[in-house]
C-alpha positions as CSV (number, residue, x, y, z in Angstrom):
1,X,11.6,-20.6,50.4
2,X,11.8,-17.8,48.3
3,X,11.9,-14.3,49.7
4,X,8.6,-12.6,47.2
5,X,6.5,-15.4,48.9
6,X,8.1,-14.5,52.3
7,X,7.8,-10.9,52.0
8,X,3.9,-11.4,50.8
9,X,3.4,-13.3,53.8
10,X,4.3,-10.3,55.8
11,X,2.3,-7.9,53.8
12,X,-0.5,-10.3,55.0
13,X,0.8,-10.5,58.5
14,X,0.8,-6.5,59.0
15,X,-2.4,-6.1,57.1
16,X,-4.1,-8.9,59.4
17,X,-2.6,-7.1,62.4
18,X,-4.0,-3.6,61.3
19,X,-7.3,-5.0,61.4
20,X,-6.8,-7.3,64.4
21,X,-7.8,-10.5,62.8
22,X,-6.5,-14.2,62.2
23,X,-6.3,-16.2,59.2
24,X,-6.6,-20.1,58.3
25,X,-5.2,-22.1,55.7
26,X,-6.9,-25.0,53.9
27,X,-4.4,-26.7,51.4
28,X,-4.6,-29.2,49.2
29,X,-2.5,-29.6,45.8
30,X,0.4,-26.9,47.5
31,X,0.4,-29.4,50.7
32,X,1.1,-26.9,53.3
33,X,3.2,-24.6,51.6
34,X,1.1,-21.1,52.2
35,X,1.1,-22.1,55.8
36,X,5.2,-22.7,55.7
37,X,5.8,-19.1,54.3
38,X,3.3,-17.7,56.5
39,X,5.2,-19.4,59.5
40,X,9.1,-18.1,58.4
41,X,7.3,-15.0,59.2
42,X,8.6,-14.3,62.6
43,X,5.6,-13.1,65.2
44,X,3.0,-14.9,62.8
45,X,1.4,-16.5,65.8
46,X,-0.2,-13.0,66.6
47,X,-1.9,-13.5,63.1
48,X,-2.1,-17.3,61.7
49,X,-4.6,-19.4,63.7
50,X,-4.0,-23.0,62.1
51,X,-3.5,-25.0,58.9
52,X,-5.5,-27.7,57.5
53,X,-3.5,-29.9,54.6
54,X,-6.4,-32.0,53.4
55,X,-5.0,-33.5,50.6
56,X,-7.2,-36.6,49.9
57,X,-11.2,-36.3,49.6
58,X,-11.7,-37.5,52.9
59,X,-9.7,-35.6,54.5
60,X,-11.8,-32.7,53.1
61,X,-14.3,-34.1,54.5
62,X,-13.4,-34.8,58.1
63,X,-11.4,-31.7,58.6
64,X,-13.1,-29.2,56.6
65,X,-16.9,-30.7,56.1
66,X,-17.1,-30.7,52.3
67,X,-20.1,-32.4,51.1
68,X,-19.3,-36.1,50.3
69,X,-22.1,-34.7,47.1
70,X,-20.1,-32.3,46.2
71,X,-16.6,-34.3,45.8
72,X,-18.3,-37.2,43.9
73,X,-20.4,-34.3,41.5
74,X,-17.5,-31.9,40.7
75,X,-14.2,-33.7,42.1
76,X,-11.7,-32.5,44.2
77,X,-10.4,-29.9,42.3
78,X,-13.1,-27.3,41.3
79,X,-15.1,-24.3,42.8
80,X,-17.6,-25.9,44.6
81,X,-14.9,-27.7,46.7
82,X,-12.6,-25.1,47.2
83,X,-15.5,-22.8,48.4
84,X,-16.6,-25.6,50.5
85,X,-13.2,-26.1,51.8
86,X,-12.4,-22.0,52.9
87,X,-15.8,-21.7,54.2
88,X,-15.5,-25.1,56.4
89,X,-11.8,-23.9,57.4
90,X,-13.1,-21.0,58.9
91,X,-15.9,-23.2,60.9
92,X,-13.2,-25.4,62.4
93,X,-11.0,-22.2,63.4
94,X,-11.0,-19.3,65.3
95,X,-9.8,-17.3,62.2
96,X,-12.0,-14.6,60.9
97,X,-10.6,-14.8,57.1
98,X,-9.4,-17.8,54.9
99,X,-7.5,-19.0,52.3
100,X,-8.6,-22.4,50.3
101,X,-6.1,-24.0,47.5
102,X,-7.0,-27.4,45.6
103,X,-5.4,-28.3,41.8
104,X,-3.6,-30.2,39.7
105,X,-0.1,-29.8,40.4
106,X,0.9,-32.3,37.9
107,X,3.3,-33.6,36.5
108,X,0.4,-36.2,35.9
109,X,-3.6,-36.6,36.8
110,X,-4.5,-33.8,34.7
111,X,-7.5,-34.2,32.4
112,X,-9.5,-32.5,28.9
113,X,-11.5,-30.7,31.7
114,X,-8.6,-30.1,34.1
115,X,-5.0,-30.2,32.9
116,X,-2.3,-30.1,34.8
117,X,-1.8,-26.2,36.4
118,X,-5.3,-26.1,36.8
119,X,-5.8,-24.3,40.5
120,X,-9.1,-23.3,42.1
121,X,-8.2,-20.7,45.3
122,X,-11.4,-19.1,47.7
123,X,-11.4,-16.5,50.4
124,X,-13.7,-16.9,53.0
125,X,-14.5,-14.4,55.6
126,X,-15.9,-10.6,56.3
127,X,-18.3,-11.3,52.9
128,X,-19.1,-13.2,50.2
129,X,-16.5,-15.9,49.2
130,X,-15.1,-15.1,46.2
131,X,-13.1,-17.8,44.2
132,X,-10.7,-18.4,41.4
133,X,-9.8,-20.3,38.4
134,X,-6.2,-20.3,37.6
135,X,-4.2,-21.7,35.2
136,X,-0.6,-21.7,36.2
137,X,2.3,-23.2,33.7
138,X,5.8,-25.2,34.2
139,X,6.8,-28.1,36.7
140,X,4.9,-29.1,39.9
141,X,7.1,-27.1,42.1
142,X,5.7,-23.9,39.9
143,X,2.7,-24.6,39.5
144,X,2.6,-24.9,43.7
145,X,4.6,-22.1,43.5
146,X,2.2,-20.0,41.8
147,X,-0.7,-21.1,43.8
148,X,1.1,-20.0,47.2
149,X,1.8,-16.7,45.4
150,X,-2.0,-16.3,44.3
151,X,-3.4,-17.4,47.7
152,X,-1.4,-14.7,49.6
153,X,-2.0,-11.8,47.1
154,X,-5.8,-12.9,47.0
155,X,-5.9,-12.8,50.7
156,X,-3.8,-9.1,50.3
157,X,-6.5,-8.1,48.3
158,X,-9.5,-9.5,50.9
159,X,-7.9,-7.7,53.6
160,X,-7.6,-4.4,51.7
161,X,-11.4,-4.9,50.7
162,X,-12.1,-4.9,54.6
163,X,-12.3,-8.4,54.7
């Protein structure tokens, strides 16, 4: 685990702790990765209330409540789902804010609409969600890479919004 990702995860931690709130994860292509940084972060049970790692569509659904509809009209990997996903995490939590990741991690399953890199992150919590397209470059282990990195300076960025 690589000591920026670390270091961002305590930026979140003391920022969460400032405010006295609790965060949730709900992963999908990065497979529990924020949550693992977030957890090398020693004292991060004062500030992470769970993980979700819902990796296949009905694990979105059971775990997080993401419309059946929605899967089969926009797939697993777009900005319905991932705003379905953070807003459902923070239902089946105690956490006031969330973070949301779902993508293509590749090297395969990529498509003309969504190749391979293409993430969709949402923060849920304290306002209206707010989501993200990204479109992150290099091998599966990057392109998770990047998504962790993206998902913990998106949730730096909700927190310093008053989120």
């Amino acid at each position: 685990m690589e000591h920026q990702l670390v270091s961002l995860a305590r930026q979140v931690g003391g920022a969460l702790l400032a405010q006295d709130k609790r965060m949730v994860t709900a992963e999908s292509c990065t497979g529990g990765w924020v949550a693992e940084v977030i957890t090398a972060v020693p004292g991060s049970s004062s500030w992470f209330e769970r993980g979700f790692v819902t990796y296949s569509d009905a694990a979105k659904q059971e775990m997080l409540g993401v419309s059946a509809g929605t899967l089969a009209d926009h797939g697993a990997v777009s900005e319905q789902t991932v705003r379905e996903m953070a807003e459902g995490a923070l239902v089946f939590s105690h956490a006031q804010l969330s973070v949301a990741i779902s993508g293509v991690a590749g090297p395969t399953g990529g498509s003309r609409d969504k190749p391979v890199g293409t993430v969709w992150l949402a923060w849920a919590g304290g306002g209206p969600t707010v989501t993200l397209r990204a479109a992150f470059r290099g091998s599966r282990e990057a392109v998770r890479r990047q998504a962790v990195a993206a998902a913990l300076e998106g949730l730096l960025l909700r927190i310093g919004a008053g989120g």
